[in-house]
VOGU-3710 file (C-alpha; in Angstrom, 3 decimals, decimal comma):
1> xxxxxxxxxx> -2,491/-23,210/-21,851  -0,033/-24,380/-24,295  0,630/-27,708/-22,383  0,346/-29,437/-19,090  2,229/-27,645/-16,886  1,923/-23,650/-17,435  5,064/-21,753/-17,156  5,027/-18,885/-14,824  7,480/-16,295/-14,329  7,911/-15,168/-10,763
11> xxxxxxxxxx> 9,512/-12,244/-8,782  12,395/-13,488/-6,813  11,673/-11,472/-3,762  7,987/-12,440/-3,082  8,548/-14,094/0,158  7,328/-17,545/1,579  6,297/-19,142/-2,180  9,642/-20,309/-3,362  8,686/-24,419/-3,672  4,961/-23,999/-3,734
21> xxxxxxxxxx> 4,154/-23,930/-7,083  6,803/-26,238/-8,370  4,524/-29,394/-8,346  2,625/-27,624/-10,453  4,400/-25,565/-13,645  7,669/-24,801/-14,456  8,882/-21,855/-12,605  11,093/-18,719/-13,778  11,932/-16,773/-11,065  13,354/-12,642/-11,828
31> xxxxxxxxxx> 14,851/-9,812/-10,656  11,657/-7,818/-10,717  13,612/-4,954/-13,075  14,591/-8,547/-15,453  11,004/-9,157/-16,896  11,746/-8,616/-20,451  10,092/-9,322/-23,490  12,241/-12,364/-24,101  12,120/-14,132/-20,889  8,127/-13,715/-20,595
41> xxxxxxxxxx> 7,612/-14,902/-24,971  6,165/-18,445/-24,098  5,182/-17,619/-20,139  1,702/-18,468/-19,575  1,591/-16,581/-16,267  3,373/-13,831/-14,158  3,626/-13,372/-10,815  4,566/-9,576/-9,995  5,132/-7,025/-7,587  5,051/-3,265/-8,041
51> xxxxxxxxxx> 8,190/-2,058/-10,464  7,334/-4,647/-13,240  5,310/-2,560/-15,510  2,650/-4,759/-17,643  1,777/-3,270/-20,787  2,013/-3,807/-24,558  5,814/-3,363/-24,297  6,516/-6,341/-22,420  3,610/-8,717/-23,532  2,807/-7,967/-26,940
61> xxxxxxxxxx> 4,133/-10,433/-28,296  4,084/-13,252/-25,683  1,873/-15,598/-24,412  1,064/-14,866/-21,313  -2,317/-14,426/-20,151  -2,732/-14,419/-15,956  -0,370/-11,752/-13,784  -0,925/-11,587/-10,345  0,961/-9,327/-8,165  1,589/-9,346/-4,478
71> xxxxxxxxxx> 0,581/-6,119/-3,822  -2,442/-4,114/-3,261  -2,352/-1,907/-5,990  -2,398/-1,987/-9,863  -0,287/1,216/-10,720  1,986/-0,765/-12,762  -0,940/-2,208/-15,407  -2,078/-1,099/-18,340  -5,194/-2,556/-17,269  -6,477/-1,309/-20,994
81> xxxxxxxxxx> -4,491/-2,837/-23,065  -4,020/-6,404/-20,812  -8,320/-6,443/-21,102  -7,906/-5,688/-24,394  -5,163/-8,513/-25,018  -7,261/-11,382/-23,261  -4,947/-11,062/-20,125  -6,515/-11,780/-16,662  -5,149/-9,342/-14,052  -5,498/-9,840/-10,175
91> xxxxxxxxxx> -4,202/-8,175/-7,524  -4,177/-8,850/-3,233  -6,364/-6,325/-1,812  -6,479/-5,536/1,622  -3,303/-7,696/2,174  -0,997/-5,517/3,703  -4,121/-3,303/5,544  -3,448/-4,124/9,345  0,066/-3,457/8,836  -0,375/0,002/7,008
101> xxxxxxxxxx> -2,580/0,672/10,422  0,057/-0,146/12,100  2,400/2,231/11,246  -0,126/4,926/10,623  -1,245/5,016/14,211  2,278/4,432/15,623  2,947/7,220/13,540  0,531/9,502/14,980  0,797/8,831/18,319  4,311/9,258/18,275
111> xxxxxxxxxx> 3,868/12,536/16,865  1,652/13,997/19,743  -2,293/13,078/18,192  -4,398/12,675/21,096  -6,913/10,459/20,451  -8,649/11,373/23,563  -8,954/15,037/22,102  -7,915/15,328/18,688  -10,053/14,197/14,972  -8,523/12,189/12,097
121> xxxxxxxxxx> -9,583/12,730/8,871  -9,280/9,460/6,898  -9,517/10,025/2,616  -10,263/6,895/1,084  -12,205/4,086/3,326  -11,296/1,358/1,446  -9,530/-2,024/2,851  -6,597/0,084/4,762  -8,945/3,145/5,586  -11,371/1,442/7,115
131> xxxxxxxxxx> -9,004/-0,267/9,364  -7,323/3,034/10,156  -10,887/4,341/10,489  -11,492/1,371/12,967  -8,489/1,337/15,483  -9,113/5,265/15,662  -12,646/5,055/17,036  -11,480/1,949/19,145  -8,876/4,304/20,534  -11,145/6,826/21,005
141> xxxxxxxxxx> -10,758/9,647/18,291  -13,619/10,813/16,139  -12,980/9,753/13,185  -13,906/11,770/9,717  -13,963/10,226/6,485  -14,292/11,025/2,969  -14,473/8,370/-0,123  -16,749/10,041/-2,754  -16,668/6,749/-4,529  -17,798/4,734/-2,184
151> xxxxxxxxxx> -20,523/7,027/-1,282  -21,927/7,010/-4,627  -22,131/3,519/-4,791  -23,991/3,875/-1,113  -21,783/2,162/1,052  -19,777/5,076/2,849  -20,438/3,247/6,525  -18,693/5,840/8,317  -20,813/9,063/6,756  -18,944/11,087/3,896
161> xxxxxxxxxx> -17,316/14,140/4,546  -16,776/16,421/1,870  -12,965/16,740/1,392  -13,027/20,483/1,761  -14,676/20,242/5,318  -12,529/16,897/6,401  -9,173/19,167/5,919  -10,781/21,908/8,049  -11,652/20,136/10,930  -9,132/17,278/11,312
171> xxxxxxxxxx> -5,946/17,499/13,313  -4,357/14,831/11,271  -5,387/13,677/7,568  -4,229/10,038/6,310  -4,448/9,322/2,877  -5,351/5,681/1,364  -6,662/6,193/-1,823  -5,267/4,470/-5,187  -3,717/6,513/-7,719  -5,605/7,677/-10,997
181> xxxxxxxxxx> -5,229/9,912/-13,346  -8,929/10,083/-14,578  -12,274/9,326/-14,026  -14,886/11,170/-11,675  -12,140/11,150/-8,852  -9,045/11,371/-10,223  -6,629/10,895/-7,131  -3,296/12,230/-8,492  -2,414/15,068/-6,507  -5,516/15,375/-4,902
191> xxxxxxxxxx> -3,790/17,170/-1,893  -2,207/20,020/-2,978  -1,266/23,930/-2,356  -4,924/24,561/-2,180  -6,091/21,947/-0,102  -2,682/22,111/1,969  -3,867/25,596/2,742  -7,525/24,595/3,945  -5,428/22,299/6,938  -5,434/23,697/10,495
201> xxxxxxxxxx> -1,925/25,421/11,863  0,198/22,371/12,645  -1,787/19,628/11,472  -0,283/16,468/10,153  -0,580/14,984/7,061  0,291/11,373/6,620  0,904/9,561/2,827  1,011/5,985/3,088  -1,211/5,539/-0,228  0,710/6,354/-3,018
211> xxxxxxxxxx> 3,670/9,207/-3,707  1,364/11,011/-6,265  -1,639/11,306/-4,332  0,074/14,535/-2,778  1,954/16,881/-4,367  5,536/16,831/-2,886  6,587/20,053/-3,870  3,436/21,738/-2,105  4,366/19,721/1,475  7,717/20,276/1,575
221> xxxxxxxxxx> 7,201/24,094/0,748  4,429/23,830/3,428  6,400/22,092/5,904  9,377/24,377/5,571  6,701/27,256/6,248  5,917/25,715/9,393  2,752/25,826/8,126  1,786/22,005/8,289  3,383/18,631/9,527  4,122/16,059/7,470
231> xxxxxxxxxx> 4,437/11,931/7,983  6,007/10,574/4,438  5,948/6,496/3,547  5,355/6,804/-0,278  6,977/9,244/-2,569  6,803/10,953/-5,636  9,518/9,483/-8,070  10,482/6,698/-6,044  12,693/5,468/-5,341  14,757/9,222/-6,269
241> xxxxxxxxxx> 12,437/11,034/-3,591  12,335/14,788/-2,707  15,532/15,102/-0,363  14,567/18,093/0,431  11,231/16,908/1,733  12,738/14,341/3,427  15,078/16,625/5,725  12,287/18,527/7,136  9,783/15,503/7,876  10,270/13,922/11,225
251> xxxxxxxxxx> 9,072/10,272/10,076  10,426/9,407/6,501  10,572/5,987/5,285  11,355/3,524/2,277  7,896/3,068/1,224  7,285/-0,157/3,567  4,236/0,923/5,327  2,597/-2,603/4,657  5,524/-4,306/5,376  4,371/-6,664/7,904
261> xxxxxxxxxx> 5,439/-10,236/8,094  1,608/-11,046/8,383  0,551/-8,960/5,407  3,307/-10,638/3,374  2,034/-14,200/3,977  -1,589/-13,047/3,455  0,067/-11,567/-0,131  1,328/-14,628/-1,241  -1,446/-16,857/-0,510  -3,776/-14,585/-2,399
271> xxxxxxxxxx> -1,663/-15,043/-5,493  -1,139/-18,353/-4,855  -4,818/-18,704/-4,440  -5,556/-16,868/-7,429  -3,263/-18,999/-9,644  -4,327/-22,023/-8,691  -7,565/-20,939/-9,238  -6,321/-20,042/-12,987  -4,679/-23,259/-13,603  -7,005/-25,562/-11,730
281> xxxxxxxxxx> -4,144/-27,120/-9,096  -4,181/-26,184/-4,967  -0,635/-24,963/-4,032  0,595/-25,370/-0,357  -0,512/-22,726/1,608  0,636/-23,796/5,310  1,975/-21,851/7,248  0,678/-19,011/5,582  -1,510/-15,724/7,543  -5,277/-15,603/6,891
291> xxxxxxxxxx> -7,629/-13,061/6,468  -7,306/-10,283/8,692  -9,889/-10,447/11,400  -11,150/-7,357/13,485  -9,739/-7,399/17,042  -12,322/-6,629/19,671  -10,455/-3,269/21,496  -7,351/-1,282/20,107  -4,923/0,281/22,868  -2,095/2,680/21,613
301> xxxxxxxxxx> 0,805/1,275/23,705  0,368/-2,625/22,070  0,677/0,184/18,791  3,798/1,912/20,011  5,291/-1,388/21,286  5,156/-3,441/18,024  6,929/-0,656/15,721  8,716/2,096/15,867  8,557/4,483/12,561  11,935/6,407/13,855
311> xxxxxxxxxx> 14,041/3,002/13,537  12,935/3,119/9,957  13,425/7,391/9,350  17,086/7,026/10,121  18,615/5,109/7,811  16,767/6,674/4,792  17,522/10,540/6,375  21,391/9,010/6,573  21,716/7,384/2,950  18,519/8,370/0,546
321> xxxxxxxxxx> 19,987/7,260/-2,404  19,534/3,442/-0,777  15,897/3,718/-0,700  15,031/0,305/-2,591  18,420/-1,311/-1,227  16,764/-0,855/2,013  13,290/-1,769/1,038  14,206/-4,555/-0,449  16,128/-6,113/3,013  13,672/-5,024/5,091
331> xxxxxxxxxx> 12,772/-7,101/7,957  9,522/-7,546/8,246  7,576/-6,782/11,444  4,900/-8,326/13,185  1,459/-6,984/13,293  0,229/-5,685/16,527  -1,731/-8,765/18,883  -5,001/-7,190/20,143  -7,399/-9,369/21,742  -10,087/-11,157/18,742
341> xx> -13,793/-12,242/18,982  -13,662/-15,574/20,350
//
């Protein structure tokens, strides 16, 4: 720190922490497209969300060495080269999980699943899978899941089903895996013509992970086949998304899947958390959502009555070209209210 108060540079559209951190540094707030190398020279901290990209680019030659972003994943690090520049990088995991649920089941059950009858196959159990994973069984599907990862490190709860096997059997697949490019389980485009294929007649397959975990061109050529279903939150290329792709899905939306006004406030805290942490001070937090707790018992019409995916399909079918305009005046919606542990 290069004096009392760290300066921190800070997306302007992170809601709810505009006057929290003042007390504490000197505070820059951005478009988050206007992080350049010049405005973030003598930061000491950054404060993100997902389009600011954090590499050598941007930071080599500035001082900044904390970046938190408001978001559950990490896509836009170079998580290389910030370890390798001394640069501590945290993100807000599991934030936005409940509301991701959210619209994944009100999804489904809009689209004809039958929990009563029908299996989901959930890839990737992590903090929004095993939610998903969760409200299913509460609802009363059987629930399939596959997480290779997690398996190998012995903590696949649910059982691990080979991936192969999980697109054979389930009537709907959901994925919620991060993207990579490398490693044992490289995720990008991990659903693709050949795994498309494996899918039962009319299944549906849901993205509300990450655009590149399934290869667009393969789902829309499947979906114009007739061959599969398809349920489309994240997008390859966003925000200029497959149009064609989008035409033939019958939910399609700006990429705001975890858009809930609960998993925003549980966002911000974490990075408000984190930085405090960082710079030794204890920001305001009032007012702001908690940890997400498990409700005792799911039902699907508390699901269909808090959101409805088709209020969100329209405008983007209508005007595509507006995706982040219309991500980025979103309203957020409330979570769904199922009875908790007492």
């Amino acid at each position: 720190m290069k004096d009392i108060r760290p300066r921190i540079i800070v997306d302007d559209n992170i809601p709810f922490i505009k006057g929290r951190l003042e007390p504490f540094a000197d505070i820059v707030y951005a478009d988050q497209f206007g992080f350049t190398p010049e405005l973030v020279a003598d930061a000491d901290a950054m404060i993100i969300r997902t389009r600011t990209r954090c590499d050598e680019s941007l930071l080599r030659d500035s001082s900044v060495k904390f970046i938190a972003t408001a978001t559950i994943g990490m896509d836009q690090f170079d998580l290389g080269w910030c370890a390798s520049a001394g640069i501590e990088t945290r993100n807000s995991p599991g934030c936005n999980a409940p509301g991701v649920a959210q619209y994944v089941w009100s999804s489904l059950l809009r689209s004809g699943f039958d929990p009563g009858s029908d299996t989901l196959g959930v890839v990737g159990c992590g903090n929004v899978g095993s939610i998903v994973a969760d409200w299913g069984r509460k609802l009363g599907a059987r629930i399939i899941v596959s997480d290779p990862p997690k398996a190998a490190e012995g903590c696949a709860a649910e059982g691990e089903t080979p991936l192969d096997r999980l697109l054979q059997e389930a009537d709907a697949v959901t994925l919620h895996t991060p993207l990579t490019r490398s490693g044992q389980w490289p995720t990008f485009h991990l659903i693709g013509e050949r795994e498309i294929a494996l899918m039962k007649q009319d299944a549906i397959l849901v993205n509300a992970a990450r655009g590149p975990v399934a290869d667009n061109l393969a789902i829309r050529r499947a979906v114009a086949a007739g061959r599969i279903r398809a349920i489309i939150d994240t997008w390859e290329g966003e925000p200029d998304l497959d149009r064609g792709l989008l035409s033939l899905v019958e939910i399609g939306t700006f990429h705001i899947a975890g858009y809930s006004l609960e998993g925003k406030q549980r966002a911000t805290r974490m990075v408000l958390e984190a930085t405090g942490k960082r710079f030794s001070f204890s920001p305001d937090l009032s007012g702001l959502e908690g940890p997400y707790v498990p409700p005792v018992s799911v039902d699907a019409q508390t699901i269909l009555d808090s959101y409805d995916p088709f209020a969100d399909t329209a405008p983007l079918k209508a005007s595509p070209e507006d995706f982040d305009r219309l991500r980025a005046a979103y309203a957020y919606r409330s979570e769904p209210h199922f009875k908790l542990p007492e």
